[in-house]
The first five atom37 places (N, CA, C, CB, O) and aatype in JSON, in Angstrom:
{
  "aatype": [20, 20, 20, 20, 20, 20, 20, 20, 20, 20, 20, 20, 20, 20, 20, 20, 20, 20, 20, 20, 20, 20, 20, 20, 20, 20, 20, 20, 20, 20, 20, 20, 20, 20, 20, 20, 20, 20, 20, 20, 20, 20, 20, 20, 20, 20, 20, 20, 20, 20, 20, 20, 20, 20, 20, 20, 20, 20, 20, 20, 20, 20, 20, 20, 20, 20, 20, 20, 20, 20, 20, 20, 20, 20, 20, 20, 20, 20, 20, 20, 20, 20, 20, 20, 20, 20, 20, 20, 20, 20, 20, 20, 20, 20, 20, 20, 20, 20, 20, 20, 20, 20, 20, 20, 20, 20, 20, 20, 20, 20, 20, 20, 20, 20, 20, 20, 20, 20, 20, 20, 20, 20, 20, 20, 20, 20, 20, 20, 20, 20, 20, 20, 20, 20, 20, 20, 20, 20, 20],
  "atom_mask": [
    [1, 1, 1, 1, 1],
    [1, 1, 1, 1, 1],
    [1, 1, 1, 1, 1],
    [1, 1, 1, 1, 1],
    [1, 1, 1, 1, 1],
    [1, 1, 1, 1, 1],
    [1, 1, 1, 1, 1],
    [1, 1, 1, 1, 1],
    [1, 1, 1, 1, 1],
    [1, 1, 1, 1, 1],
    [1, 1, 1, 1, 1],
    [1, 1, 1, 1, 1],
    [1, 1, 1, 1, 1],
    [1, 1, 1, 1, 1],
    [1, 1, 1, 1, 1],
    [1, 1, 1, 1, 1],
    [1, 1, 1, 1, 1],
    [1, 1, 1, 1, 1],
    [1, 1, 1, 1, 1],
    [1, 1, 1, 1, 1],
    [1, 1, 1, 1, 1],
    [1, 1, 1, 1, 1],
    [1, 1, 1, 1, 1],
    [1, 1, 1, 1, 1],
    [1, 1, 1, 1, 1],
    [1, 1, 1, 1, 1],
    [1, 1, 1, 1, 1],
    [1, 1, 1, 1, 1],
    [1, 1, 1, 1, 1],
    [1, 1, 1, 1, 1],
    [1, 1, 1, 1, 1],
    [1, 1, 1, 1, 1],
    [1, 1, 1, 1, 1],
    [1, 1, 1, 1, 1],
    [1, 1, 1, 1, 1],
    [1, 1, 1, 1, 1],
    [1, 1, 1, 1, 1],
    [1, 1, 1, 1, 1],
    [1, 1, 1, 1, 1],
    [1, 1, 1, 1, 1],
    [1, 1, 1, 1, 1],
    [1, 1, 1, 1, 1],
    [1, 1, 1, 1, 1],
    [1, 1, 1, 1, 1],
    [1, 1, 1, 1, 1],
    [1, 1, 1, 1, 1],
    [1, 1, 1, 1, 1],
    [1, 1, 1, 1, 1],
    [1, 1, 1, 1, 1],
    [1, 1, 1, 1, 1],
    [1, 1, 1, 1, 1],
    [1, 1, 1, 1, 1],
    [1, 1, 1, 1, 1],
    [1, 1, 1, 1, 1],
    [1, 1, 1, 1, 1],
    [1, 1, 1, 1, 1],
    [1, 1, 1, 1, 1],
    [1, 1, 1, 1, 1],
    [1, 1, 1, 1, 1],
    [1, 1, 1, 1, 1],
    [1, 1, 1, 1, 1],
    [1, 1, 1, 1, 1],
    [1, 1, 1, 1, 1],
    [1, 1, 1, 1, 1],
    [1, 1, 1, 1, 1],
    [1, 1, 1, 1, 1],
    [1, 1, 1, 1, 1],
    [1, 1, 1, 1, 1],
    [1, 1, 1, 1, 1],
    [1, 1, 1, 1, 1],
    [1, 1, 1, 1, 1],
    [1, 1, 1, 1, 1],
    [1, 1, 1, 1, 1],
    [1, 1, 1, 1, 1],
    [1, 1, 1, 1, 1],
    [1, 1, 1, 1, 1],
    [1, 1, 1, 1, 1],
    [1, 1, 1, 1, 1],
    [1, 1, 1, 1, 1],
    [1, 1, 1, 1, 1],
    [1, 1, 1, 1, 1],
    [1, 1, 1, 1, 1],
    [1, 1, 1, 1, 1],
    [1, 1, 1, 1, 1],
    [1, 1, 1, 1, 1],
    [1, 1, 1, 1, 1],
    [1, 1, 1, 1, 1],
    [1, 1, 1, 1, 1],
    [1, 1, 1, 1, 1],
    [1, 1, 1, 1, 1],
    [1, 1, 1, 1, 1],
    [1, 1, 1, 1, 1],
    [1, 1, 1, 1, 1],
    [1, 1, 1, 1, 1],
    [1, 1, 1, 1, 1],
    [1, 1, 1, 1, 1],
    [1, 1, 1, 1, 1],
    [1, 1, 1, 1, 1],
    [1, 1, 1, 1, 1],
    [1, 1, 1, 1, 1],
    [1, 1, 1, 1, 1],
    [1, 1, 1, 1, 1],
    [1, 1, 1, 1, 1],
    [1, 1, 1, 1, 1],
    [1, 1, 1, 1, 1],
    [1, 1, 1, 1, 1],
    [1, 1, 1, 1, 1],
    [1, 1, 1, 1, 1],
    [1, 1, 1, 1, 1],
    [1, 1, 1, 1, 1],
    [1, 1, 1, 1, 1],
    [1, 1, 1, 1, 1],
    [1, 1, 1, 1, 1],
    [1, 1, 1, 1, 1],
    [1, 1, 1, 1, 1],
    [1, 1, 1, 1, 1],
    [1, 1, 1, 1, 1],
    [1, 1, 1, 1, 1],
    [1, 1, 1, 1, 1],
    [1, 1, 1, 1, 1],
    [1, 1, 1, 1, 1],
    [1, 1, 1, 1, 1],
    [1, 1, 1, 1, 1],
    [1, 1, 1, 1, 1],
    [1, 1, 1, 1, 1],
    [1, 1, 1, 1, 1],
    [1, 1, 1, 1, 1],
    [1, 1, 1, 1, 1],
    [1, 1, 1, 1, 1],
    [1, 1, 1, 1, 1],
    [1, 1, 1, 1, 1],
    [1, 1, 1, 1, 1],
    [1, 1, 1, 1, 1],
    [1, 1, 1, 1, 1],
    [1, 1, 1, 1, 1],
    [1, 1, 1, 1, 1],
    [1, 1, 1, 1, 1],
    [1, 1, 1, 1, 1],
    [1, 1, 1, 1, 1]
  ],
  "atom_positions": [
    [[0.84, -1.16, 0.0], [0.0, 0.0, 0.0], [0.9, 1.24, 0.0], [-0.96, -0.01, 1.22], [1.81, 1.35, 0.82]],
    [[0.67, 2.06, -0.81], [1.29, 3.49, -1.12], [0.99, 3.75, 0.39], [0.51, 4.65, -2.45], [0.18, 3.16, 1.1]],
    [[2.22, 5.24, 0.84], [2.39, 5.65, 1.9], [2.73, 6.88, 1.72], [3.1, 4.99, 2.57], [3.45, 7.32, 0.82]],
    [[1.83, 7.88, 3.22], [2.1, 9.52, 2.4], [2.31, 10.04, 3.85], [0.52, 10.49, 1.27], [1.5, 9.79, 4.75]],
    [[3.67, 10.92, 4.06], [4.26, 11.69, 5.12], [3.11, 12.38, 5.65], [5.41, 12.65, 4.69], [2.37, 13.04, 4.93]],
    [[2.92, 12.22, 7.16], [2.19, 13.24, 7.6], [3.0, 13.72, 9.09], [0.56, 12.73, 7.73], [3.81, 12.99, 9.67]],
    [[2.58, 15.07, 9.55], [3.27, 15.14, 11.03], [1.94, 15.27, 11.7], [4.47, 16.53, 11.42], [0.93, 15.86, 11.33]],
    [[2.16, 14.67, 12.59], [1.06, 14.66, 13.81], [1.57, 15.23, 15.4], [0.59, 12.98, 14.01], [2.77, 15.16, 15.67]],
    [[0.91, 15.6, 16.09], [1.44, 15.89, 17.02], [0.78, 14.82, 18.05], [1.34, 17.32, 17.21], [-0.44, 14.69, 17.97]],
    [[1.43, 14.09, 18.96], [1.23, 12.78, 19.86], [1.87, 13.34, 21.15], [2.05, 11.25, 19.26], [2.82, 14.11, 21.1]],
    [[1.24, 12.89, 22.4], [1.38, 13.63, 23.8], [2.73, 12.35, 23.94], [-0.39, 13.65, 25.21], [2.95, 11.41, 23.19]],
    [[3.39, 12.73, 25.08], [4.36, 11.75, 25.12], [3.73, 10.57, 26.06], [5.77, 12.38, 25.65], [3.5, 9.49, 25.52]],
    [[3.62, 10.64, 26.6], [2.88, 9.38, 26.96], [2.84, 8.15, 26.13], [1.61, 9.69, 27.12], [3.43, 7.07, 26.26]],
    [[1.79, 8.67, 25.04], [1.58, 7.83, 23.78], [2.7, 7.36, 23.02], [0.84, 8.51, 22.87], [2.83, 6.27, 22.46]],
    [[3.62, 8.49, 23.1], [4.69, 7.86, 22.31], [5.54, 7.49, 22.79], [5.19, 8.39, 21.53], [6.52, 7.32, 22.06]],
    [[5.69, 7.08, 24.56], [6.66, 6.02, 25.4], [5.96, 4.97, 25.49], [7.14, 6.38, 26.87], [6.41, 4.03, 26.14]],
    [[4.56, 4.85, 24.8], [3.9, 3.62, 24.9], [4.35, 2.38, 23.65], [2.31, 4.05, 24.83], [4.69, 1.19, 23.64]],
    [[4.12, 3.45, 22.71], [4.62, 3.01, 21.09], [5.8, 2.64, 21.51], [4.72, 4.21, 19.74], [5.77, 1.44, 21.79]],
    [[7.02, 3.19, 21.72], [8.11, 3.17, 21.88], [8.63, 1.29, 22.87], [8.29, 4.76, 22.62], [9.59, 0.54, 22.69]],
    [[7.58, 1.22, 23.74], [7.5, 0.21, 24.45], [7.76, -0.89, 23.8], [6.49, 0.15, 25.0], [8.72, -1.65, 23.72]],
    [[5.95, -0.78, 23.02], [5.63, -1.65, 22.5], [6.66, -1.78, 21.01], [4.18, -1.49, 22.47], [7.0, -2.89, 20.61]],
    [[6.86, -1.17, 20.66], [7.97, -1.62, 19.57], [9.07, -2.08, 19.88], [8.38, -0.72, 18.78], [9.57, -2.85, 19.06]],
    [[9.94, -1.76, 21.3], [10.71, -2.34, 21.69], [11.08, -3.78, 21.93], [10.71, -1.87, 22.3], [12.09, -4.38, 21.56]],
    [[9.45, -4.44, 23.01], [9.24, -5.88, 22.79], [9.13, -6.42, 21.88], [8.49, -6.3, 23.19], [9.49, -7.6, 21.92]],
    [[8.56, -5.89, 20.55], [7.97, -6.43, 20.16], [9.05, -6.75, 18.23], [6.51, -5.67, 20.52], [8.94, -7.35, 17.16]],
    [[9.88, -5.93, 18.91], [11.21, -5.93, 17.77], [10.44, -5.24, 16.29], [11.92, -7.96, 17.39], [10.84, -5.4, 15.14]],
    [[9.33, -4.53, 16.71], [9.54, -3.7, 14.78], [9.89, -2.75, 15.59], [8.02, -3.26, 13.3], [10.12, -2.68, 16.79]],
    [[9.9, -1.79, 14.43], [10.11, -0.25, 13.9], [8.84, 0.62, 14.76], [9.88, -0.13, 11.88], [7.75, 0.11, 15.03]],
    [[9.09, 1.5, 14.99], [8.31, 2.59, 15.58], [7.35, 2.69, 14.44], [9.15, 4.0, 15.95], [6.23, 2.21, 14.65]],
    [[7.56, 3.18, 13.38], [6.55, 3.61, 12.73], [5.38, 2.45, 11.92], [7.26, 4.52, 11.82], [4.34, 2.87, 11.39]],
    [[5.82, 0.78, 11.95], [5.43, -0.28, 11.79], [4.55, -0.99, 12.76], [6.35, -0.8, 11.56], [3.86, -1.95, 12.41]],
    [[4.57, -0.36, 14.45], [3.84, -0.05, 15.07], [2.65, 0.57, 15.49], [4.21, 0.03, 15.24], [1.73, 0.11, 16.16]],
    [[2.85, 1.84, 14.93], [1.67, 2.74, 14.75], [0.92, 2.65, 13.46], [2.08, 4.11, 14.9], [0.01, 3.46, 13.3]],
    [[1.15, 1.87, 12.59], [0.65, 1.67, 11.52], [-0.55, 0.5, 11.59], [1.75, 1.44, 10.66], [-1.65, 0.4, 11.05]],
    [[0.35, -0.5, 12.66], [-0.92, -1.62, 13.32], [-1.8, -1.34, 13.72], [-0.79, -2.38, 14.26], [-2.92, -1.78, 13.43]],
    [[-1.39, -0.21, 14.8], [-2.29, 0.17, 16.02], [-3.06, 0.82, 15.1], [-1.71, 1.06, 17.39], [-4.21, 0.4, 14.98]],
    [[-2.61, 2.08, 14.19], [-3.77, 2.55, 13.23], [-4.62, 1.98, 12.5], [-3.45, 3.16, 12.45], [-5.76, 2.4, 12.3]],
    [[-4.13, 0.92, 12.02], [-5.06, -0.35, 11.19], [-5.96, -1.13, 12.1], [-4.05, -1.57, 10.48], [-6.91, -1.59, 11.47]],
    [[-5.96, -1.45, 13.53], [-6.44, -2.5, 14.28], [-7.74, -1.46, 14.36], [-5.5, -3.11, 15.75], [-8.81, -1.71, 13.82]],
    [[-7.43, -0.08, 15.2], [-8.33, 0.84, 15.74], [-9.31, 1.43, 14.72], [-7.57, 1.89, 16.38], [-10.32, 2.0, 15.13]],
    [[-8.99, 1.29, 13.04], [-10.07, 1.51, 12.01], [-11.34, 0.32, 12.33], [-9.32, 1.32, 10.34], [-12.5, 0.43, 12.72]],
    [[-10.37, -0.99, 11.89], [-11.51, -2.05, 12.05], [-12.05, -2.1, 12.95], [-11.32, -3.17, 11.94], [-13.12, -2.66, 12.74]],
    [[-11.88, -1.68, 14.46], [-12.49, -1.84, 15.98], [-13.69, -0.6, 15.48], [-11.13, -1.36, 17.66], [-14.89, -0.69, 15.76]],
    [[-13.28, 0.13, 14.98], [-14.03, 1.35, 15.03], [-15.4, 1.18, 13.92], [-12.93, 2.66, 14.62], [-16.5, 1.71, 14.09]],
    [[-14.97, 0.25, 12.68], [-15.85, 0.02, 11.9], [-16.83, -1.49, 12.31], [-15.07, 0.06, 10.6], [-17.99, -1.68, 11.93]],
    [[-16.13, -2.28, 13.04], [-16.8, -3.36, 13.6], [-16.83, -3.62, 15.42], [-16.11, -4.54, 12.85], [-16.53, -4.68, 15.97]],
    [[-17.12, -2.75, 15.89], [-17.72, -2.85, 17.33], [-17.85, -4.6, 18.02], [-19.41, -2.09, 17.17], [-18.55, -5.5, 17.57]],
    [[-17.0, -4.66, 19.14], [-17.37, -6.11, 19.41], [-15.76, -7.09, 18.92], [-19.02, -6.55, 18.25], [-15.37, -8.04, 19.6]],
    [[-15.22, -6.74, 17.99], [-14.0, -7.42, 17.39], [-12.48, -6.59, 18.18], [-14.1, -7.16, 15.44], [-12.22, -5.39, 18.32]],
    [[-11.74, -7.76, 18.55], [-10.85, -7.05, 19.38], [-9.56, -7.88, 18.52], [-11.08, -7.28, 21.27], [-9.63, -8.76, 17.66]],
    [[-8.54, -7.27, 19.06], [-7.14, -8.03, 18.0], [-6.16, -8.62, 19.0], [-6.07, -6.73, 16.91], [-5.58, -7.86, 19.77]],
    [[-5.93, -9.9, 19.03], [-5.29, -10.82, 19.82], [-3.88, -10.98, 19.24], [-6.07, -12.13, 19.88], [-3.78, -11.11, 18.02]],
    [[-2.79, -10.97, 20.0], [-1.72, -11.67, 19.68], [-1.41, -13.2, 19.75], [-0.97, -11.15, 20.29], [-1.72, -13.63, 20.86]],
    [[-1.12, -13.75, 19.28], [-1.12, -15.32, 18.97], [0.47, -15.58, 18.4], [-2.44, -15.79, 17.66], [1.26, -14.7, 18.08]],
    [[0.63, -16.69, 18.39], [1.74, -17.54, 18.19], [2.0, -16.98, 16.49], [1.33, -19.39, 18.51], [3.13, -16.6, 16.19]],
    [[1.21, -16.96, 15.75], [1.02, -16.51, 14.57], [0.49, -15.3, 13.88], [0.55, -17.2, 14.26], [0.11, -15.16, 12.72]],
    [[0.58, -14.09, 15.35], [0.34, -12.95, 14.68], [-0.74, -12.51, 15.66], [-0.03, -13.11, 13.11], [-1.08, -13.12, 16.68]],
    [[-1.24, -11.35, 15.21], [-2.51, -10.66, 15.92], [-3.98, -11.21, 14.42], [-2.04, -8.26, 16.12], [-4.02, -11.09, 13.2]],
    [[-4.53, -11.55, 15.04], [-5.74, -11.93, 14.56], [-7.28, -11.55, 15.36], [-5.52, -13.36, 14.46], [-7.37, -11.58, 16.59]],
    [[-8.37, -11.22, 14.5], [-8.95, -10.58, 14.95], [-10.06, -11.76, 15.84], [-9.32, -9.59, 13.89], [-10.09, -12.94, 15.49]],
    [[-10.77, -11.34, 16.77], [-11.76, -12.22, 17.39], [-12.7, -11.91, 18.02], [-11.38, -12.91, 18.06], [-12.6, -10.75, 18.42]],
    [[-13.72, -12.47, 18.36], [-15.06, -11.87, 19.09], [-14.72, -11.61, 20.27], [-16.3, -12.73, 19.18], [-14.29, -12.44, 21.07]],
    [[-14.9, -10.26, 20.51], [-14.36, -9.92, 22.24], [-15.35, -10.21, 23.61], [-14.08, -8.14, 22.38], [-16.54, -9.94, 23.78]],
    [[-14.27, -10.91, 24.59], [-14.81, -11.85, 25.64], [-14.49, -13.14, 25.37], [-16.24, -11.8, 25.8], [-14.46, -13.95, 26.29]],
    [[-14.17, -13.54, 23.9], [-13.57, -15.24, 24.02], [-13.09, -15.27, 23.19], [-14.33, -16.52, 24.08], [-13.05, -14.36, 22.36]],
    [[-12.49, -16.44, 23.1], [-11.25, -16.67, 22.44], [-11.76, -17.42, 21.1], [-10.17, -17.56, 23.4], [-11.2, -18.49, 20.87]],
    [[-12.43, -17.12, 20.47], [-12.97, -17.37, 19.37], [-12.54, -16.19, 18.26], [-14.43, -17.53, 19.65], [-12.87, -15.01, 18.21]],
    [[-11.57, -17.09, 17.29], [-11.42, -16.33, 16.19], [-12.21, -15.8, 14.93], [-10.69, -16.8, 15.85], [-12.88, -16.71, 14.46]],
    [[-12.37, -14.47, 14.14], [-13.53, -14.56, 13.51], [-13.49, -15.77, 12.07], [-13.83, -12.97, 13.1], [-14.47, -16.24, 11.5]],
    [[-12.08, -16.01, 11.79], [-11.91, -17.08, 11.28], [-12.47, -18.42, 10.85], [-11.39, -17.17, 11.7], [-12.66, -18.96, 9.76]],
    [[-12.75, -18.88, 12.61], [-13.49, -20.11, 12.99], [-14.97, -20.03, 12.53], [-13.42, -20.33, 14.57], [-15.61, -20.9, 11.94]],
    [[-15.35, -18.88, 12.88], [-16.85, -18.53, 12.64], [-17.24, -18.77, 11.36], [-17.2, -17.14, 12.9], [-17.98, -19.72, 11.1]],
    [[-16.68, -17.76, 10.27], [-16.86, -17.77, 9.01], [-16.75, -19.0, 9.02], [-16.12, -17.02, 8.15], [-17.91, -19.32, 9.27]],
    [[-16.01, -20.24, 8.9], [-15.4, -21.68, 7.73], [-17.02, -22.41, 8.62], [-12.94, -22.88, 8.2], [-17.65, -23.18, 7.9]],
    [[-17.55, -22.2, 9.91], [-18.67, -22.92, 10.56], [-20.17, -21.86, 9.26], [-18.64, -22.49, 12.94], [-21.13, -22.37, 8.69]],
    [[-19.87, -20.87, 9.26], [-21.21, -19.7, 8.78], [-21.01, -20.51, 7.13], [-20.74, -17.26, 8.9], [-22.07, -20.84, 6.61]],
    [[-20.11, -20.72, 6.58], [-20.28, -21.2, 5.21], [-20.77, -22.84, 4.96], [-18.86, -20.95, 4.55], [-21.52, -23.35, 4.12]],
    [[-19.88, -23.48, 6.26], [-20.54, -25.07, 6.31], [-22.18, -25.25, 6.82], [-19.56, -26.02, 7.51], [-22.7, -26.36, 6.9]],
    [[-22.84, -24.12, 7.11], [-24.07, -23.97, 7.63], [-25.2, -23.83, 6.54], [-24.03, -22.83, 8.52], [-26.37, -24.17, 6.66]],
    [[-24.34, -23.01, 4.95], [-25.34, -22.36, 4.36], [-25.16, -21.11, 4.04], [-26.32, -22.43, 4.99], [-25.59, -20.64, 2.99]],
    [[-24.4, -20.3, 5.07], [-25.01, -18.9, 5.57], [-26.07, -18.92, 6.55], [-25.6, -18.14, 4.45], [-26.5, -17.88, 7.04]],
    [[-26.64, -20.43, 6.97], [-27.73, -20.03, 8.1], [-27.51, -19.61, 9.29], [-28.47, -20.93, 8.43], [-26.76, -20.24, 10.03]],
    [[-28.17, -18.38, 9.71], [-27.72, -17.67, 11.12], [-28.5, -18.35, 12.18], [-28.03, -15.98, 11.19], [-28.2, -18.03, 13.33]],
    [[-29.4, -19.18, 12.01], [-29.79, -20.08, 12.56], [-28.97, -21.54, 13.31], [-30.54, -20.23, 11.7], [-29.12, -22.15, 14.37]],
    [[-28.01, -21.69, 12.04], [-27.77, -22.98, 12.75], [-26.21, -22.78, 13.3], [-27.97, -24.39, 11.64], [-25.6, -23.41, 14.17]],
    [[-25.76, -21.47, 12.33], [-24.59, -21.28, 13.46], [-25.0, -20.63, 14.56], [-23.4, -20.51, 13.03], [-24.29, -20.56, 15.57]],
    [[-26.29, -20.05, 14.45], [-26.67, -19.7, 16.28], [-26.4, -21.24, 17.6], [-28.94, -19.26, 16.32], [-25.98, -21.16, 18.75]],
    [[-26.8, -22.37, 16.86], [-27.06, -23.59, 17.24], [-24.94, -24.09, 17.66], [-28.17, -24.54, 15.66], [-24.54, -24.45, 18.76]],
    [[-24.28, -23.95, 16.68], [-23.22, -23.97, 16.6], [-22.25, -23.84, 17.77], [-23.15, -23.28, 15.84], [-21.46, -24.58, 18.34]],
    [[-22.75, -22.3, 17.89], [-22.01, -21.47, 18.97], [-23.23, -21.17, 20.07], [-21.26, -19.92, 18.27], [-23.3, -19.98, 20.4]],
    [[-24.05, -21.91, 20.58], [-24.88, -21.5, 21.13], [-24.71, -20.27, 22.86], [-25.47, -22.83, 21.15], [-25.46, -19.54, 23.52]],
    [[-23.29, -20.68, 22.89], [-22.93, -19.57, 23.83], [-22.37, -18.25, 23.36], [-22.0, -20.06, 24.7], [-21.92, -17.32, 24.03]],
    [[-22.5, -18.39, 21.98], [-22.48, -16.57, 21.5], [-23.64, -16.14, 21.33], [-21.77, -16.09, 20.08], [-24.44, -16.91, 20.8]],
    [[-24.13, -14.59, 21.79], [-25.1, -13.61, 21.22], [-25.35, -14.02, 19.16], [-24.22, -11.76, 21.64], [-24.54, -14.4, 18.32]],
    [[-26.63, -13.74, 19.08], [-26.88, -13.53, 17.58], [-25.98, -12.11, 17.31], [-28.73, -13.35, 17.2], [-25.69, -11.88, 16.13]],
    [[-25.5, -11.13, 18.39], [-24.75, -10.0, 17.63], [-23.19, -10.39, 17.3], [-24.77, -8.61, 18.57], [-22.46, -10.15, 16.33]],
    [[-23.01, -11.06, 18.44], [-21.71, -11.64, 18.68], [-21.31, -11.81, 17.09], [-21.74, -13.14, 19.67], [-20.49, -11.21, 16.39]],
    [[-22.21, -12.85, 16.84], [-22.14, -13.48, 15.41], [-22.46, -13.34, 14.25], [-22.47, -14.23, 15.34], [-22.28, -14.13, 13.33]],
    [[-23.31, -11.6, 14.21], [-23.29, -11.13, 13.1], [-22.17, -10.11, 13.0], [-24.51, -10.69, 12.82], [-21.93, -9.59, 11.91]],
    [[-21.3, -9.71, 14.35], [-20.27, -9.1, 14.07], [-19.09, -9.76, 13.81], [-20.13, -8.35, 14.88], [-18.19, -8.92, 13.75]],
    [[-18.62, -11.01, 13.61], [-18.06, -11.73, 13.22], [-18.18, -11.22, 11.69], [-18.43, -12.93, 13.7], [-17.42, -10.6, 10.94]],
    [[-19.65, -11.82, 11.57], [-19.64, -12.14, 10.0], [-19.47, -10.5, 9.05], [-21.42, -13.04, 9.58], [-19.2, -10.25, 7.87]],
    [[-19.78, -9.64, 10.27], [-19.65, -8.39, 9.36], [-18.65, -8.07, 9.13], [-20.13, -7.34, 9.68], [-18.25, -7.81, 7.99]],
    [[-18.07, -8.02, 10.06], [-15.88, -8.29, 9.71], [-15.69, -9.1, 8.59], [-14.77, -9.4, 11.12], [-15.09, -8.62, 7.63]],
    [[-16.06, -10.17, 8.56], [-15.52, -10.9, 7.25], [-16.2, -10.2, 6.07], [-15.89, -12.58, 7.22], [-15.62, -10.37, 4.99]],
    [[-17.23, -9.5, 6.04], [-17.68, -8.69, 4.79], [-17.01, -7.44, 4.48], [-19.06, -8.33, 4.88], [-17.22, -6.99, 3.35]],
    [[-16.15, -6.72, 5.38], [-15.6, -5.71, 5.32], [-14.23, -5.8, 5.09], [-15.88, -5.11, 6.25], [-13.76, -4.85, 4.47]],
    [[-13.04, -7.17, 5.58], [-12.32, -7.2, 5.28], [-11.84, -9.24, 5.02], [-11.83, -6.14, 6.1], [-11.03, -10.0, 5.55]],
    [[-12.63, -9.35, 4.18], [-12.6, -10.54, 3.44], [-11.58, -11.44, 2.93], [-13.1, -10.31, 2.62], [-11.73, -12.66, 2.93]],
    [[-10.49, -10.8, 2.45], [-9.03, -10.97, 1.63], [-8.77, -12.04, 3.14], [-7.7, -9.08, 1.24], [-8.66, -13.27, 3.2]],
    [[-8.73, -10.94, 4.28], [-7.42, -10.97, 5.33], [-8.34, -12.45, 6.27], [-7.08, -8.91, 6.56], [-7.63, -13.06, 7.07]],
    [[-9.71, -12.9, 6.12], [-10.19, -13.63, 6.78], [-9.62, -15.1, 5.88], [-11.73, -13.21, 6.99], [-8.79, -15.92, 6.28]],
    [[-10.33, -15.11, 4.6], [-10.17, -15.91, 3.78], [-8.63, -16.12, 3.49], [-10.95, -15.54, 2.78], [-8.41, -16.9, 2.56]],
    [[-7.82, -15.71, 3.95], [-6.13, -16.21, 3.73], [-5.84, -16.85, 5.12], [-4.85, -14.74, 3.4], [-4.92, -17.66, 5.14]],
    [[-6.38, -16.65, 6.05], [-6.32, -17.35, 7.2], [-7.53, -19.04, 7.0], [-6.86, -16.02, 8.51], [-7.29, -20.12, 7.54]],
    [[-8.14, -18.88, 6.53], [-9.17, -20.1, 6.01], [-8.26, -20.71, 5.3], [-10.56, -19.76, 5.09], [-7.96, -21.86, 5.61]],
    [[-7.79, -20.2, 4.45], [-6.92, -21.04, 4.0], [-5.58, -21.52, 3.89], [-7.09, -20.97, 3.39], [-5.1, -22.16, 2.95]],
    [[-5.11, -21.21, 4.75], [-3.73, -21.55, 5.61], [-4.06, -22.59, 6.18], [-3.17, -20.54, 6.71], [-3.55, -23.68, 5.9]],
    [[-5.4, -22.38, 7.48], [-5.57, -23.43, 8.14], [-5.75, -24.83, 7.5], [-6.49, -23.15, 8.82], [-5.39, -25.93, 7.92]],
    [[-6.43, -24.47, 6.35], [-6.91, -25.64, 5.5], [-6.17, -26.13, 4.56], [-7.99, -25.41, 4.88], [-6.54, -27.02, 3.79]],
    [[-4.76, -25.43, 4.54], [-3.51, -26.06, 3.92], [-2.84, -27.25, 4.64], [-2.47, -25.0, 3.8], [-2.19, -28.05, 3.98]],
    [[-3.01, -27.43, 6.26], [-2.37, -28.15, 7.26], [-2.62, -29.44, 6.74], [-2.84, -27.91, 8.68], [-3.83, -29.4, 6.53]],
    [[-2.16, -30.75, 6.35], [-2.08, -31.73, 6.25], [-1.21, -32.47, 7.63], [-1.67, -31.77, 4.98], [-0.27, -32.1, 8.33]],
    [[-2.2, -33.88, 7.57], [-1.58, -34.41, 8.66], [-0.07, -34.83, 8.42], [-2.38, -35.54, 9.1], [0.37, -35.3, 9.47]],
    [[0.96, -34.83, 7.37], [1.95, -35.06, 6.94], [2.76, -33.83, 7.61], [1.85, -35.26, 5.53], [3.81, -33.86, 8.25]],
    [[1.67, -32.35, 7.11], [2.38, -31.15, 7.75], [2.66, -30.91, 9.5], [1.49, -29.98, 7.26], [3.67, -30.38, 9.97]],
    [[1.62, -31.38, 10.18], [1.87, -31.61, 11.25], [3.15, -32.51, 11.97], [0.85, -31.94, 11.43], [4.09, -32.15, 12.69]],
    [[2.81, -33.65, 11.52], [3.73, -34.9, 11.53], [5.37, -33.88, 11.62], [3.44, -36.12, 9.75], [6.09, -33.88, 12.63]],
    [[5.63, -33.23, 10.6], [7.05, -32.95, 10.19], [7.12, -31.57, 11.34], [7.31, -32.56, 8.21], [8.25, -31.46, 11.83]],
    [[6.03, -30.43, 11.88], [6.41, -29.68, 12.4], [6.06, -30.09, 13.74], [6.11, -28.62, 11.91], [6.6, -29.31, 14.53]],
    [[5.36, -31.03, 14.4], [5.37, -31.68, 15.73], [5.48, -32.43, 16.06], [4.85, -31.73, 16.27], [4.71, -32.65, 17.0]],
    [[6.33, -33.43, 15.77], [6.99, -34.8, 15.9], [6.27, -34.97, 17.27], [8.84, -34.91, 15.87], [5.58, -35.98, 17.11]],
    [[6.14, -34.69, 18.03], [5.97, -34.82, 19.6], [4.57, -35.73, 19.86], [5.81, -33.16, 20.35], [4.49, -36.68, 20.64]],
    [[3.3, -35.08, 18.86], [2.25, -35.22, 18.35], [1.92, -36.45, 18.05], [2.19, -34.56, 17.49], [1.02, -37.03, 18.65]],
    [[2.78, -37.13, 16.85], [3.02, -38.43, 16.93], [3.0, -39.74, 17.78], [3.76, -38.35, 16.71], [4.01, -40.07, 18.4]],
    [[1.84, -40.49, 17.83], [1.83, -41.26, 18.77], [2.88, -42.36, 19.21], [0.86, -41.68, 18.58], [2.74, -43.41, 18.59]],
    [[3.83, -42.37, 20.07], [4.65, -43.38, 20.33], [6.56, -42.73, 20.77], [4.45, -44.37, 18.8], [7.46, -43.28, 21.4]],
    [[6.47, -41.38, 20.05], [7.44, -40.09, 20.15], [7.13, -39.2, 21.2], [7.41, -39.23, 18.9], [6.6, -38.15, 20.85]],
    [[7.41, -39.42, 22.8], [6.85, -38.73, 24.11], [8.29, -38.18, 24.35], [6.07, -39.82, 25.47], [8.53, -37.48, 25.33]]
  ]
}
């Protein structure tokens, strides 16, 4: 994505926070605020979706559990689209819970559906070779 200089003025606070968090987290200052700017659009356009750090990144999820919006969608498409039976599905999520899921995946689709299909790249061969441990009889 094209990128265009701007100056902003930020209280310091904010920017010993950034500074923090870029520190742990080994990027760049300005690769930082670019997240945080990107996370806080989608929070702002989808209410309810919060952004988790994970073994594999920050990914977005229904806030209050640990349910990725990921999971939802690959269950909302094996359903139909019925909001019915993934109500049945997830019966301990709200019907909003789970239309804000699905509204995330309508708004930013690319970034859901490349995670769908990562997961659904995993072969048990792929496992096998990255968790030997997994393997029954290898403790």
């Amino acid at each position: 994505m094209p990128t265009v200089q701007k100056s902003l003025r930020i209280p310091k606070e904010i920017i010993k926070e950034i500074e923090d968090l870029a520190m742990r987290s080994g990027k760049d200052f300005t690769a930082v605020v670019n997240e945080l700017l990107e996370e806080s659009i989608k929070a702002h356009h989808c209410p309810g979706i919060v952004f988790v750090e994970g073994t594999s990144g920050k990914r977005a999820r229904i806030a209050g559990t640990g349910i990725e919006v990921w999971e939802v969608v690959v269950t909302y498409k094996s359903v139909g689209g019925d909001l019915r039976r993934l109500g049945k599905a997830y019966h301990w999520l709200t019907g909003q819970q789970l239309k804000t899921a699905i509204g995330y995946y309508g708004l930013y689709k690319e970034e859901i559906d490349a995670l769908i299909a990562k997961n659904e790249g995993w072969t048990p061969e792929e496992v096998r070779k990255r968790y030997p441990i997994l393997v029954s009889g290898k403790r």
